[in-house]
C-alpha positions as CSV (number, residue, x, y, z in Angstrom):
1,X,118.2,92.1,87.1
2,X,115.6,92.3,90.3
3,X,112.5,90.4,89.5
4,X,109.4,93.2,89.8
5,X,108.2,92.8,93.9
6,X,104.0,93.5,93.8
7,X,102.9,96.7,96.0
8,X,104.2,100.3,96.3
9,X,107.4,100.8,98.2
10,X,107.4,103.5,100.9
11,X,110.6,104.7,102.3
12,X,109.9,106.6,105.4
13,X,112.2,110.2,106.4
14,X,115.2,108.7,105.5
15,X,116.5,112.0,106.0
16,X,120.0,113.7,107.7
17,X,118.1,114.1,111.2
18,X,118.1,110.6,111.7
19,X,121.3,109.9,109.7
20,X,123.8,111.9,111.2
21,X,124.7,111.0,114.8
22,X,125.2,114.0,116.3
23,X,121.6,114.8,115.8
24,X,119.1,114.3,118.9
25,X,116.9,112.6,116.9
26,X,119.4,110.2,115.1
27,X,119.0,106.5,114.5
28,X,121.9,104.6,115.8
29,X,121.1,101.8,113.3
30,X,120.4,104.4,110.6
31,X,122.9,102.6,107.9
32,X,121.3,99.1,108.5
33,X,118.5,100.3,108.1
34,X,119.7,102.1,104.7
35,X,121.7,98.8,103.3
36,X,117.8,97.2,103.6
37,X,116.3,99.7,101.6
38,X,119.0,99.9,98.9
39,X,118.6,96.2,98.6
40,X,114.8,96.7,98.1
41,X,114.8,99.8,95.4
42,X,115.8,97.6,92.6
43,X,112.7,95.8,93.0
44,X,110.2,98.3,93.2
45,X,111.8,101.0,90.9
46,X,109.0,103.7,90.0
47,X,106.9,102.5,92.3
48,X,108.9,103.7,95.3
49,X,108.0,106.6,97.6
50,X,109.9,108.8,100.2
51,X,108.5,110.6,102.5
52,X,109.9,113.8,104.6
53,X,109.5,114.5,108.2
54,X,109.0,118.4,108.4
55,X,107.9,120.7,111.0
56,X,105.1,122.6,110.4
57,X,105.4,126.6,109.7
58,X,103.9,127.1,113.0
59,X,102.6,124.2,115.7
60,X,98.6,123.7,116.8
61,X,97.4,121.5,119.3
62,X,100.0,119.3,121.5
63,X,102.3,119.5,118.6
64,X,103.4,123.1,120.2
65,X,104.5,121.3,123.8
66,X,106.3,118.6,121.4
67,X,107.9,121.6,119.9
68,X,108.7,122.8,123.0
69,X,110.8,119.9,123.6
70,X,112.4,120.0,120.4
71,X,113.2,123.8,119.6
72,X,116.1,122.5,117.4
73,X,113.5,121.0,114.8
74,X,111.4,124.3,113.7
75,X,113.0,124.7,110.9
76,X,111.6,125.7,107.4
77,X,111.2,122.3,105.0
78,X,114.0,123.0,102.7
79,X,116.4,122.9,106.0
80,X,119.5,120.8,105.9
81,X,118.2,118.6,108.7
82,X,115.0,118.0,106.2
83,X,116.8,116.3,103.5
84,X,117.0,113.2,102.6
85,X,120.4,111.5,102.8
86,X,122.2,112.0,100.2
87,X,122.2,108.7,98.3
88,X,118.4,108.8,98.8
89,X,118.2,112.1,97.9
90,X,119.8,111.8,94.2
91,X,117.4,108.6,93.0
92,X,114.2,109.8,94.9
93,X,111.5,110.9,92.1
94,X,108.3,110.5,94.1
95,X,108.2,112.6,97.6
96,X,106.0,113.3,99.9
97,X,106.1,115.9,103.1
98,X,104.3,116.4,105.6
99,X,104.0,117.6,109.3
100,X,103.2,114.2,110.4
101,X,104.7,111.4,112.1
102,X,102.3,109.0,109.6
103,X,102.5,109.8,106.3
104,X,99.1,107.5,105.2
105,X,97.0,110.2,103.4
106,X,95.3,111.1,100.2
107,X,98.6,111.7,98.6
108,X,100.3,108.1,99.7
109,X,97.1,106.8,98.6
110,X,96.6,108.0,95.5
111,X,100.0,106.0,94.9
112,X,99.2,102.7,96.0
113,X,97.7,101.3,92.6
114,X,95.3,98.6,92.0
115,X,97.3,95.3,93.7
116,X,96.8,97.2,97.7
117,X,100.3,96.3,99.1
118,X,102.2,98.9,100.8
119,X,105.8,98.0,101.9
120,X,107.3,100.1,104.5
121,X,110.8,100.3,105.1
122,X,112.6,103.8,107.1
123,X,112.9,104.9,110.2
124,X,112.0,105.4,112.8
125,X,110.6,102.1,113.6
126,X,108.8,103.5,116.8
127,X,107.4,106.7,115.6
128,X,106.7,107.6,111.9
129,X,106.7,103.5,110.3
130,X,104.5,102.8,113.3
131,X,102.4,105.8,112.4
132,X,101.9,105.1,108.9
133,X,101.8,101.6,109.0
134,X,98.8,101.7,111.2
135,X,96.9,104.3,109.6
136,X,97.3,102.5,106.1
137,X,96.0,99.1,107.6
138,X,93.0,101.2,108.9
139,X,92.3,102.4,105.5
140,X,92.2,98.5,104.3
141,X,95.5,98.1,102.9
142,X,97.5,95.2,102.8
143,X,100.6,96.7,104.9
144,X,104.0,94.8,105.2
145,X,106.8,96.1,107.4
146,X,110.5,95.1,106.5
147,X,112.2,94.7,109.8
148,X,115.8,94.7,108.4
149,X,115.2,97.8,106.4
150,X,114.3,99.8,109.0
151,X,115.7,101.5,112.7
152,X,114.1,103.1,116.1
153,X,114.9,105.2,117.9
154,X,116.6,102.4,119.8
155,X,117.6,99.0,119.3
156,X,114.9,98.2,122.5
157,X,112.2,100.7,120.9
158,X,112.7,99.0,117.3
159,X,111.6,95.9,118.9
160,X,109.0,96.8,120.5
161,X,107.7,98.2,117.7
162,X,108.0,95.1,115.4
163,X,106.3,93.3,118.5
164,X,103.5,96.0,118.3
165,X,103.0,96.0,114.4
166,X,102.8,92.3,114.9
167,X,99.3,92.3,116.8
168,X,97.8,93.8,113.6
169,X,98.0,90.4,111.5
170,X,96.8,89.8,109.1
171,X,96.5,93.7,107.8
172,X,100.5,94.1,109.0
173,X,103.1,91.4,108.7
174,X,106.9,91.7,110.0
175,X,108.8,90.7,107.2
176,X,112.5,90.6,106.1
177,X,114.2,92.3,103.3
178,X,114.6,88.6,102.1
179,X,110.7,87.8,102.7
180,X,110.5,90.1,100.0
181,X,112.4,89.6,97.6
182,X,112.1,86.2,97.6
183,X,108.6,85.5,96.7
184,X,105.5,87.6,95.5
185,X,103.6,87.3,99.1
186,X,104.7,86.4,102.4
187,X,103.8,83.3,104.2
188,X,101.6,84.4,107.1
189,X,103.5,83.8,110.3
């Protein structure tokens, strides 16, 4: 039995357009990534979100020129592409969509409970973990990042990343599946 980890568990688009390698926009470490946050559901049980990626029904702003790059991706939510993987996709209750590389907002939020932690796993490292990791510590939340649960775009841009999210101590620390499982909070590094 997994001992009960403090904090809300967000798993970020751990969907089939970063899964399946003959995608443009697939994760090469996509299965490391998903062996971390298998190891990490036991622990958080109900209090473990997913979040979905999704293009919007029609782009504003610079999100259009991004589109423009990525024709392949306006598709309508309930696309193929969209869904989560499928062992993800049979045990996910809680799930959140959006439009949005970060997926801190009211409905994340609203999640989180009274302890403050938020532990990110998901890919991609570089883009939407980044994204919602950052907005979250903005918002005052304690925001830990599980390296070895999640994947870039890259093995180099996954990295960098982690290096990135690093500068934000103490509101983000880069911690291992390990880290959290093993004790209730994280030595500061």
């Amino acid at each position: 039995m997994s001992r009960r980890v403090p904090g809300l568990l967000a798993v970020i688009d751990m969907q089939r357009v970063f899964a399946e390698p003959d995608s443009p926009w697939a994760s090469p470490r996509f299965t490391e990534a998903a062996t971390g946050v298998r190891r990490l559901l036991p622990a958080f049980a109900d209090r473990t979100v997913f979040t979905r990626f999704v293009a919007p029904a029609e782009p504003e702003g610079a999100w259009r020129a991004y589109y423009d790059q990525w024709p392949f991706a306006l598709q309508p939510p309930h696309a193929r592409l969209w869904e989560l993987v499928d062992e993800f996709a049979a045990t996910a209750r809680d799930v959140i969509a959006a439009p949005t590389f970060g997926k801190w907002g009211p409905e994340l939020a609203a999640r989180l409970g009274p302890d403050g932690r938020l532990v990110v796993a998901g890919v991609s490292t570089d883009c939407c973990v980044l994204s919602t990791a950052l907005a979250a510590a903005d918002a005052g939340v304690e925001v830990l990042v599980v390296a070895d649960a999640c994947a870039g775009a890259d093995d180099e841009s996954h990295a960098k990343a982690l290096d990135v999210l690093d500068l934000y101590r103490p509101l983000v620390r880069v911690v291992t599946v390990d880290d959290v499982l093993g004790q209730s909070r994280p030595a500061p590094r």
